[in-house]
BAMARPA-229813 format. One record per residue (C-alpha): residue number from 1; residue in three letters; x, y, z. Coordinates in Angstrom, 2 decimals. Example, Ala and Ser with C-alpha at 12.3 -4.5 7.8 and 13.67 -1.06 7.14 Angstrom:
2
   seq   type         x         y         z
     1    ala     12.30     -4.50      7.80
     2    ser     13.67     -1.06      7.14
END
This chain:
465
   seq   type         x         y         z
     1    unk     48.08    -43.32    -12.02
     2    unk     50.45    -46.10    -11.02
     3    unk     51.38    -46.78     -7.46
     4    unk     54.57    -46.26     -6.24
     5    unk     54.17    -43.08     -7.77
     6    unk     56.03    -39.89     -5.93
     7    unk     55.63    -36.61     -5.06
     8    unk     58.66    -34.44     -4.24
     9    unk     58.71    -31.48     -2.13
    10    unk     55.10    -30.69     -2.35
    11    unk     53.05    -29.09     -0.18
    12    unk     50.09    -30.00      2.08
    13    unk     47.19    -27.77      1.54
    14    unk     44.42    -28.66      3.64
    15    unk     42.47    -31.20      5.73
    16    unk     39.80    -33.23      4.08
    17    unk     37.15    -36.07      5.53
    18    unk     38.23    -38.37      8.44
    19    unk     41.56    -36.09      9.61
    20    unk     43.13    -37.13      6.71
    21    unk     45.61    -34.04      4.84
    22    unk     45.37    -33.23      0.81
    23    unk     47.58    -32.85     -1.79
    24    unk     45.97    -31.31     -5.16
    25    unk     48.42    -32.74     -7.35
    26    unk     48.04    -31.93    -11.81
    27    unk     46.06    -35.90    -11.73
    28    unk     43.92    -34.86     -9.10
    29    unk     43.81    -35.07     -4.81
    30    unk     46.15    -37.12     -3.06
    31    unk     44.95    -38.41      0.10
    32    unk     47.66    -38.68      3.45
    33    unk     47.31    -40.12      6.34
    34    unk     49.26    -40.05      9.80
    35    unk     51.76    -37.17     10.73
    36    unk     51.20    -34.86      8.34
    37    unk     49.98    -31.55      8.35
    38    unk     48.19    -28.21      6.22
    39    unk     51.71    -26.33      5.43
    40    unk     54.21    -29.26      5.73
    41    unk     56.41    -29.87      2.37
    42    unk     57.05    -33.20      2.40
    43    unk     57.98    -36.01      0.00
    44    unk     54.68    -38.36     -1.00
    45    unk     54.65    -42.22     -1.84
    46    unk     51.43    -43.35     -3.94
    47    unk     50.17    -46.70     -2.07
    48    unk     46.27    -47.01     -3.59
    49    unk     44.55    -45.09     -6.88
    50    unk     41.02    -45.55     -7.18
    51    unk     39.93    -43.22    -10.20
    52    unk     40.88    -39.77     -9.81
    53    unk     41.76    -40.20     -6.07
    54    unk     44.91    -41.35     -4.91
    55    unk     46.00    -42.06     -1.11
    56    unk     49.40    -41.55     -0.15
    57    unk     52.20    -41.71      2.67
    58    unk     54.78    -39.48      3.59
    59    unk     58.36    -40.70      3.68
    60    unk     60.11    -37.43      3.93
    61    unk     59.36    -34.36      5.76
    62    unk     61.29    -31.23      4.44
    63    unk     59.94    -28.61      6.49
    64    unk     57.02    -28.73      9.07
    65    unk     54.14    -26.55      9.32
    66    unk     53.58    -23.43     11.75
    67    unk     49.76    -25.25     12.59
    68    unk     52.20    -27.71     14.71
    69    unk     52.97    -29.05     18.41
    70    unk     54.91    -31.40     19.65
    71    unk     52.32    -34.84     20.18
    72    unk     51.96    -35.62     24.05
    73    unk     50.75    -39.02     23.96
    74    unk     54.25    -41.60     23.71
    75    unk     51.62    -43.64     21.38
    76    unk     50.94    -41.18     18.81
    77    unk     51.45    -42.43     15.30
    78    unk     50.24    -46.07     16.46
    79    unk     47.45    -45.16     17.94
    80    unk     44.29    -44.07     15.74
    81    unk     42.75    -42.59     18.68
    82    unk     43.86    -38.56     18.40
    83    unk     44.94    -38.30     15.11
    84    unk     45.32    -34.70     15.68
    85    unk     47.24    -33.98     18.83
    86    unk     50.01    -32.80     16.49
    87    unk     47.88    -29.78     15.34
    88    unk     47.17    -26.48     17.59
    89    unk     43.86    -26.39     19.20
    90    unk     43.21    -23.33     17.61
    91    unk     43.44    -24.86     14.08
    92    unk     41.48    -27.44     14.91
    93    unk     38.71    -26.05     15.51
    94    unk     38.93    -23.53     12.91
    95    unk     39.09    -26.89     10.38
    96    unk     36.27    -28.18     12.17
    97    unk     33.87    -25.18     11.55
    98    unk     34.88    -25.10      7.93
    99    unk     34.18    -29.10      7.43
   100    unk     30.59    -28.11      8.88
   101    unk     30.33    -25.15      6.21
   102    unk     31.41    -27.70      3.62
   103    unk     29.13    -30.15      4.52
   104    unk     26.15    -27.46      4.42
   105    unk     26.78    -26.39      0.98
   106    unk     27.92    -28.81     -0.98
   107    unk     25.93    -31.64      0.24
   108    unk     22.84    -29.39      2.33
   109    unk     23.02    -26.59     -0.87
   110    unk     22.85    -24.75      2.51
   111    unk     24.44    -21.07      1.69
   112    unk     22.60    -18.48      3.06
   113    unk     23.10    -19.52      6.99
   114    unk     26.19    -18.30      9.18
   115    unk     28.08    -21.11     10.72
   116    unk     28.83    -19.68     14.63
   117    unk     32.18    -20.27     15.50
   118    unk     32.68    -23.44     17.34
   119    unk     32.27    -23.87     20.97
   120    unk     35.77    -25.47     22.21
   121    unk     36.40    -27.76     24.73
   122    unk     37.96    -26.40     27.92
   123    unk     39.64    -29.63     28.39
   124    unk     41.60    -31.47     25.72
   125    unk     43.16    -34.25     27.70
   126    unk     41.32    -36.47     29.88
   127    unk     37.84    -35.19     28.97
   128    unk     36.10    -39.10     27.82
   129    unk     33.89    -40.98     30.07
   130    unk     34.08    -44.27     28.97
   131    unk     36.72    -45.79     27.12
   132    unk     37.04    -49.79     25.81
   133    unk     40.03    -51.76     25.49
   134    unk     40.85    -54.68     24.05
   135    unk     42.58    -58.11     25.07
   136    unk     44.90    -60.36     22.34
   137    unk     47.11    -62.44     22.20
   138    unk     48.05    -60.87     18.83
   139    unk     50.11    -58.16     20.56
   140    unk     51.09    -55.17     17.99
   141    unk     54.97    -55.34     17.92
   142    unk     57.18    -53.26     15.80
   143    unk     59.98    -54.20     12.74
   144    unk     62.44    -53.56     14.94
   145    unk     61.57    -55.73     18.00
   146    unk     60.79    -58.53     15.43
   147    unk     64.25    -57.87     14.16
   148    unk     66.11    -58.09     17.36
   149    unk     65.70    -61.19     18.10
   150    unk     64.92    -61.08     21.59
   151    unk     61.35    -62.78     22.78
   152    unk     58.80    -60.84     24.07
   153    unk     54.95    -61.06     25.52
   154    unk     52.45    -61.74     23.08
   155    unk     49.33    -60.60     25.23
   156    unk     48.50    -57.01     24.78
   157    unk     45.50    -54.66     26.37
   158    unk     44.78    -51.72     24.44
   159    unk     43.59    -50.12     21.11
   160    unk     43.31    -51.63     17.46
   161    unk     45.91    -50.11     15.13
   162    unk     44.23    -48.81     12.58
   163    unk     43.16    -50.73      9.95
   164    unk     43.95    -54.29     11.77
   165    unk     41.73    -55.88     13.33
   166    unk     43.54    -58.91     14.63
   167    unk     46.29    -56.30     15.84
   168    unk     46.56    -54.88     20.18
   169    unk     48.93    -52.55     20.98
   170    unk     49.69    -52.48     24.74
   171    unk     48.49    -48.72     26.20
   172    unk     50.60    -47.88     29.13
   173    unk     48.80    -44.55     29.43
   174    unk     46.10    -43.04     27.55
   175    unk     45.60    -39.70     27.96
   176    unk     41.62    -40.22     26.98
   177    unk     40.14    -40.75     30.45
   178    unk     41.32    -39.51     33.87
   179    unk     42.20    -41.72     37.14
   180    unk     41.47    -44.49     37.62
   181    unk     41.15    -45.67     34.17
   182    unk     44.72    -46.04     33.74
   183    unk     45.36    -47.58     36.82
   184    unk     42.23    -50.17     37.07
   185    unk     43.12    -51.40     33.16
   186    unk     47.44    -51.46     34.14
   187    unk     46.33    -52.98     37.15
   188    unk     44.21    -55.85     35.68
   189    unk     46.72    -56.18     32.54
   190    unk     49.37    -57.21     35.26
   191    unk     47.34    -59.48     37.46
   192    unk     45.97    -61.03     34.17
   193    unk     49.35    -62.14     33.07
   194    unk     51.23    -62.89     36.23
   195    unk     47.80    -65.75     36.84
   196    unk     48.18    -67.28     33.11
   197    unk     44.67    -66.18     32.25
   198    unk     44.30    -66.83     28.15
   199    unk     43.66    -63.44     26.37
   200    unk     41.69    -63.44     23.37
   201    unk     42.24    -64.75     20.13
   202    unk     39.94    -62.60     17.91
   203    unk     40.48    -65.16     15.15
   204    unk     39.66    -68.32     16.54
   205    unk     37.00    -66.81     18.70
   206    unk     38.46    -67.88     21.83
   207    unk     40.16    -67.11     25.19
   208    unk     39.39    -65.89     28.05
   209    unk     39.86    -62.17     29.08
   210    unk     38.40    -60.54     26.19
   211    unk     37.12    -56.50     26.47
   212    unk     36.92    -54.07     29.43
   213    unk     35.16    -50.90     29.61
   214    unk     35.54    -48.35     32.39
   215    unk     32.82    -45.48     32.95
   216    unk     34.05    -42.49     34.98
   217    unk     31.49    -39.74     36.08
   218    unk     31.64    -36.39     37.51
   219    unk     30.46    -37.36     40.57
   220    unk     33.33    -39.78     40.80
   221    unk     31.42    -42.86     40.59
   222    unk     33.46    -45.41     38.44
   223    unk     32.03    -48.33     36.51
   224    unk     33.74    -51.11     35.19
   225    unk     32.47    -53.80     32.90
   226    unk     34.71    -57.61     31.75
   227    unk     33.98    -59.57     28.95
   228    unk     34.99    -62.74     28.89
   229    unk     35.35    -64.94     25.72
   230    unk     34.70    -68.70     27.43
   231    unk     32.49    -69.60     30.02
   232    unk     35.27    -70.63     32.61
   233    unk     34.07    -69.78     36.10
   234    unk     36.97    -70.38     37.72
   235    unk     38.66    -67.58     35.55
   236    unk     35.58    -65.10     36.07
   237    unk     35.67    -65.34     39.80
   238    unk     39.27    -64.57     40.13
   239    unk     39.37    -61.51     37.92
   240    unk     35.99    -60.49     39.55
   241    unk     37.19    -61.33     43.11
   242    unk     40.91    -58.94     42.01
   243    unk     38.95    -56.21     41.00
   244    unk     36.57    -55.79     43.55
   245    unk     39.34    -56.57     46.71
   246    unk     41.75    -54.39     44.95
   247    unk     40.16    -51.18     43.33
   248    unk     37.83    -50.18     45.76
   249    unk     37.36    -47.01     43.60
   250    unk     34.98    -49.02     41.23
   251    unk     31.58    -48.41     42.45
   252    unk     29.79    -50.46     40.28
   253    unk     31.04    -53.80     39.01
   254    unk     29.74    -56.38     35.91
   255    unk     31.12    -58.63     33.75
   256    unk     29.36    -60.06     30.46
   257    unk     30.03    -64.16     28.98
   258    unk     30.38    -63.01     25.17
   259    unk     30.79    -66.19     23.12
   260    unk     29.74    -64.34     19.83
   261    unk     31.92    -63.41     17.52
   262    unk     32.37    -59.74     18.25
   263    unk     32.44    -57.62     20.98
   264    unk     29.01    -55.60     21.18
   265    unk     26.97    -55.99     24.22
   266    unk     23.49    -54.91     24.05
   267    unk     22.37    -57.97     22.96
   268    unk     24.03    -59.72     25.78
   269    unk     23.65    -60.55     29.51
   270    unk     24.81    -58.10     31.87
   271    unk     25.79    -60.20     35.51
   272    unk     26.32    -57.80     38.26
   273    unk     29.16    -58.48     40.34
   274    unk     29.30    -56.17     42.83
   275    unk     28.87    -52.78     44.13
   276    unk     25.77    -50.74     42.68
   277    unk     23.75    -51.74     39.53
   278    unk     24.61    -47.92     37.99
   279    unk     26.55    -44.78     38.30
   280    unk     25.05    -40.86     38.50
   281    unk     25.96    -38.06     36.54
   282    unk     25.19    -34.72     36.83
   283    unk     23.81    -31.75     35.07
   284    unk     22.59    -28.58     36.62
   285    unk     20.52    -29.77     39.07
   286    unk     19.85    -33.12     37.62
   287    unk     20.74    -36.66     38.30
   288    unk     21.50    -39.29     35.27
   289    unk     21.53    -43.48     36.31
   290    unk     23.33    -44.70     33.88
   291    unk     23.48    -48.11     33.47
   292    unk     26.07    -50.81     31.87
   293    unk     24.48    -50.51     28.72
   294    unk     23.41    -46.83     28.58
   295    unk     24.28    -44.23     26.00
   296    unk     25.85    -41.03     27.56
   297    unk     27.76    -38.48     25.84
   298    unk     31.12    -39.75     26.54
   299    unk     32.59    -35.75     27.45
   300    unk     30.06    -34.57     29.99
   301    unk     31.59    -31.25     30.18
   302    unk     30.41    -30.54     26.12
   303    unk     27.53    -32.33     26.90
   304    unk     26.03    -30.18     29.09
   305    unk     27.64    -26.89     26.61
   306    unk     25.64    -29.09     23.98
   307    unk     22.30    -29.68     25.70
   308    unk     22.19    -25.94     26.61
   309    unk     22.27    -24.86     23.01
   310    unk     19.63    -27.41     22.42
   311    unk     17.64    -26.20     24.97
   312    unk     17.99    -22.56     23.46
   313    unk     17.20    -23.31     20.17
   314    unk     13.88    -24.83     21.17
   315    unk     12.66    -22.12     22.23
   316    unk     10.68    -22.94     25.29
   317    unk      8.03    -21.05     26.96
   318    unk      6.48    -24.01     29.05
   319    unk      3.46    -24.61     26.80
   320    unk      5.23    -26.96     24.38
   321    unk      4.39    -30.12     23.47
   322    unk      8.11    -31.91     22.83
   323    unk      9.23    -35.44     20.41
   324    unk     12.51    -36.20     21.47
   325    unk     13.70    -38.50     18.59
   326    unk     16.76    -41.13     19.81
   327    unk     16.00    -40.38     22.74
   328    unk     18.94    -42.48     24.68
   329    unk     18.78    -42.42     28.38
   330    unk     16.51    -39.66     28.39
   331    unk     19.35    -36.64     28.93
   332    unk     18.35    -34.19     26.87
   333    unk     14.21    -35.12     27.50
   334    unk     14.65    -34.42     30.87
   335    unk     17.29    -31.56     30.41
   336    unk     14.07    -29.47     28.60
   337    unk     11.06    -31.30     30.35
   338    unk     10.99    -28.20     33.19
   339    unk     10.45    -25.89     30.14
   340    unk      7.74    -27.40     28.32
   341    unk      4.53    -28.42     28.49
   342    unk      5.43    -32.16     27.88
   343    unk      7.89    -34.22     26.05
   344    unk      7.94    -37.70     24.81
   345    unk     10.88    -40.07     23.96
   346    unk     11.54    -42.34     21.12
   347    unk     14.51    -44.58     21.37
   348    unk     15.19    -48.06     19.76
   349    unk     17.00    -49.57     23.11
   350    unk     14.69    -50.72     25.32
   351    unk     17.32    -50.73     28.55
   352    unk     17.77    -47.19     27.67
   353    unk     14.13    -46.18     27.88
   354    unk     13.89    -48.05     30.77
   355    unk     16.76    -46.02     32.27
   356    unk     15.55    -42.79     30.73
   357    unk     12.00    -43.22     33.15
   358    unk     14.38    -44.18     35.60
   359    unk     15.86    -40.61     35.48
   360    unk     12.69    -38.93     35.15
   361    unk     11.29    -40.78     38.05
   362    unk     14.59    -39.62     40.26
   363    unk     14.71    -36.48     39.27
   364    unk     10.61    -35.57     40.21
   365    unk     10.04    -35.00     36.69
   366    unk      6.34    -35.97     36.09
   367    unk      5.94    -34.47     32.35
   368    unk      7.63    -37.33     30.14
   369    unk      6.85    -40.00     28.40
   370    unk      9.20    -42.71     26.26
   371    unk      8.37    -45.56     23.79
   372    unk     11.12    -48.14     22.62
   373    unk     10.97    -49.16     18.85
   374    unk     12.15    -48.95     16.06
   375    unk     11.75    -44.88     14.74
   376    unk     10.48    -45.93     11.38
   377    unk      7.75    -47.93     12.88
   378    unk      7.01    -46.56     16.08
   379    unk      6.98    -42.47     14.88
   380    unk      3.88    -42.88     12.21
   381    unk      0.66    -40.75     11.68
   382    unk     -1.15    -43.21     14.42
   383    unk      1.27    -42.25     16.91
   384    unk      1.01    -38.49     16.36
   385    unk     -2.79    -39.01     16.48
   386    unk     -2.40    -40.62     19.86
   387    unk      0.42    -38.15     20.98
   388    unk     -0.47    -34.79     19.70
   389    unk      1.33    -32.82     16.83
   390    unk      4.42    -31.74     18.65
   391    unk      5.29    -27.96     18.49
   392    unk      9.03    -28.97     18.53
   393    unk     10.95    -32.21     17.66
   394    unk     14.74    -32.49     18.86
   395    unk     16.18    -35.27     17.06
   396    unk     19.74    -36.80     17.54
   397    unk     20.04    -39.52     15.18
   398    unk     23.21    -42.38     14.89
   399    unk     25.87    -40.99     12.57
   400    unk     24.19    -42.59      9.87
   401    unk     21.01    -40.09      9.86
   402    unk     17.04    -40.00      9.88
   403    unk     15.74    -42.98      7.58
   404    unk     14.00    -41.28      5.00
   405    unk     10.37    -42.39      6.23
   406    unk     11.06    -40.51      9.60
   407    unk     11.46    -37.27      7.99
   408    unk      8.41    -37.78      6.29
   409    unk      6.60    -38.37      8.96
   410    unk      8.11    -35.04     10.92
   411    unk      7.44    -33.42      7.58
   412    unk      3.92    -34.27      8.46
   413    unk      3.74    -33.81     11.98
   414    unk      4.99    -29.75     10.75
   415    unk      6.51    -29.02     13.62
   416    unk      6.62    -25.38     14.51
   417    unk     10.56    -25.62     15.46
   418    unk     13.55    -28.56     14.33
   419    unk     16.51    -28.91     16.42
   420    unk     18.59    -31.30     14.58
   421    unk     21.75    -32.36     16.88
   422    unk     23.97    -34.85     14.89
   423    unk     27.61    -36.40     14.93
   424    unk     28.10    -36.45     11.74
   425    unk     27.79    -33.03      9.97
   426    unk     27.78    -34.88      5.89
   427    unk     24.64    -36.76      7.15
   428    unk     23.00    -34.12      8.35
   429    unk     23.22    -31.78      5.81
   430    unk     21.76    -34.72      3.64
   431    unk     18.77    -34.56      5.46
   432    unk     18.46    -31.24      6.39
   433    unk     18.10    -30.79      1.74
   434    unk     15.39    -33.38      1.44
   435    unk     13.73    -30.85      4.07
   436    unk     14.26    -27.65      3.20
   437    unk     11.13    -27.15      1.01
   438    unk      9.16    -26.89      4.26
   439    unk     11.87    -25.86      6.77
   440    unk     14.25    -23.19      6.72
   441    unk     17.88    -23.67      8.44
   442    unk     18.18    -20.71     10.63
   443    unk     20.95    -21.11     13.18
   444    unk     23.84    -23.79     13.36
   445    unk     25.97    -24.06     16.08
   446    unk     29.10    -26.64     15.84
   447    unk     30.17    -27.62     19.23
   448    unk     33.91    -29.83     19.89
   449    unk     32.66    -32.92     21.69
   450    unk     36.17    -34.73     20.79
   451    unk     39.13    -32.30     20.70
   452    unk     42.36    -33.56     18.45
   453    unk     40.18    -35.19     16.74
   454    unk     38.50    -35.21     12.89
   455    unk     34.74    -35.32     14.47
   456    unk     32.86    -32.72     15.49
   457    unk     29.01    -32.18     16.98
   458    unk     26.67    -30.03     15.27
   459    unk     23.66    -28.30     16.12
   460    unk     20.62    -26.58     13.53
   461    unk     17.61    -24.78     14.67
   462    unk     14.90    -25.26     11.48
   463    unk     11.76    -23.15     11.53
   464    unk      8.82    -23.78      9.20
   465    unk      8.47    -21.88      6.21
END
């Protein structure tokens, strides 16, 4: 296993983890990345072996698979964002059930469950509420512009490529979020270069304009958020003073002074600028304040296909006591808390919980309850003394799963009903084996939260044994 080996005129059988393709070559699987696709015969260039595995790329395409369609985005193949636009809908989604029915049995030894078909997305463009770009002055430029000769602009706003971390690639559209995203990010991009404002340099740590997010909800309210690598008011106020005189669409207006050495925000200061602290989405009849550093599903339109399933499988007659594990902002707490009895939150931000009251409090619901902690420590035997044994726990953990010590402490608590919403399908099944002496998986519902993509939601209804 040598690299630089080749493959000639072989074919591509299938899609494996992370939307990359498969070759099952005599030596063993060949993984391929990028524009590639189940049914396309193509010519394969070994660039890594690790043991039996090999990852590949493709430098010749003989003949191109019937799953095709032509890309829409103009930055496919640079981007790492939709991986998959080059593959019908249809086959997406029918890859997307299978990876769940993978998942279940190999990892889960899940096999006597039927895996519902997958509840698409009605939208496949423009269906994300919140989107983040990036600010360098490592602009992503191709061979050929290098080549040429001729100078060009080193400050980029945009995505990573993948696998660089130190790389921007300017996005003149993205086809991610709907108006104004495009618009308030083009808008700024220009305004930031024609001024001479420094754009980051993500290895030094320094510069000036440094992240944006923008927040779009169904109610139209639009939030966007600046970071800023330096502490240079005069800098801050004029990018502040552009956006709010110019984009009067932006409802709610922040910036953060991030002199850390990455971009996350919880752990930093949040200055309101101008406009109102948060923006409201809707659901049914509900209202959700979300604020600058709030989780929300970022397609609201699957949400709400998502939180209905939930709110199925739980099974609800109004007498229920309710543990909503990672709990967030409180969405799907106070999307049940009319059918049950009562339900109480867990979530490790404490902005969040304080936002998830927030929406209980604005929406006249009087029957919840949420506690910020950590879930190992907070969900133990004294707090389902305190609490109550629940009669069902909804739990929708990080991609990463349930820490071992929460399941045994929902072992414990022997809930009548699970309803086990995850991200990540591999680390659910994980979890859903180290229960299954006490809790049968009876119904699992995949649902596409993030169409031409790899990733996929997933939903299982347990029931005690």
């Amino acid at each position: 296993m040598t690299k630089n080996q080749r493959y000639e005129s072989v074919e591509i059988t299938d899609f494996a983890a992370e939307g990359k393709c498969i070759y099952k070559s005599d030596e063993g699987v060949v993984f391929v990345e990028g524009d590639v696709a189940p049914g396309d015969i193509v010519d394969l260039e070994v660039v890594k072996t690790k043991k039996k595995l090999k990852e590949a790329k493709v430098t010749k395409i003989h003949s191109r698979s019937t799953m095709r369609q032509q890309p829409y985005c103009q930055h496919f193949g640079v981007c790492g964002g939709c991986k998959w636009q080059h593959i019908g809908y249809e086959h997406q989604l029918s890859f997307k059930r299978q990876q769940v029915q993978d998942h279940f049995q190999r990892i889960g030894h899940i096999k006597n469950v039927e895996i519902n078909p997958i509840v698409g997305s009605e939208e496949t463009r423009y269906y994300r509420n919140k989107l983040e770009f990036t600010f360098s002055n490592w602009r992503w430029v191709t061979k050929e512009q290098i080549d040429s000769g001729e100078p060009f602009n080193r400050n980029a706003l945009g995505f990573h490529v993948p696998k660089r971390f130190d790389k921007i690639f300017t996005v003149e559209h993205c086809h991610l979020q709907p108006d104004p995203s495009n618009a308030i990010r083009n808008s700024l991009h220009n305004f930031g270069q024609r001024e001479g404002i420094i754009y980051y340099d993500v290895r030094f740590n320094k510069g000036v304009l440094r992240n944006i997010v923008i927040r779009t909800a169904n109610t139209g309210d639009v939030m966007v958020i600046v970071q800023f690598g330096e502490d240079h008011p005069e800098h801050i106020e004029k990018v502040m003073k552009f956006l709010n005189e110019n984009h009067p669409e932006i409802s709610s207006l922040h910036y953060i002074i991030n002199l850390k050495g990455n971009d996350s925000y919880q752990d930093q200061e949040v200055i309101h600028y101008a406009g109102t602290e948060k923006i409201r989405e809707t659901m049914e009849d509900l209202t959700f304040y979300v604020g600058p550093k709030s989780f929300y599903q970022t397609n609201s339109d699957q949400a709400y296909e998502l939180f209905k399933i939930t709110r199925e499988y739980a099974g609800l007659t109004g007498n229920e006591l309710v543990y909503d594990l990672y709990t967030g902002t409180g969405t799907i707490a106070n999307f049940v808390a009319r059918q049950a009895k009562k339900v109480i939150g867990v979530e490790y931000v404490e902005a969040a919980v304080a936002d998830a009251r927030i929406n209980s409090e604005m929406n006249g619901i009087t029957n919840t309850e949420f506690y910020a902690g950590d879930m190992r420590h907070v969900l133990n035997d004294a707090f389902l003394k305190k609490h109550g044994r629940p009669d069902v726990i909804i739990t929708d953990p990080p991609r990463a799963g349930m820490d071992v010590p929460v399941i045994e402490t929902i072992l414990r608590a022997a809930p009548d009903r699970v309803v086990y919403v995850s991200c990540n399908s591999a680390t659910q099944a994980r979890d859903l084996a180290l229960m299954s002496e006490y809790y049968e998986v009876v119904r699992v519902q995949p649902v596409d939260m993030f169409p031409n993509t790899h990733h996929v939601e997933n939903i299982a209804l347990l029931k005690r044994r």
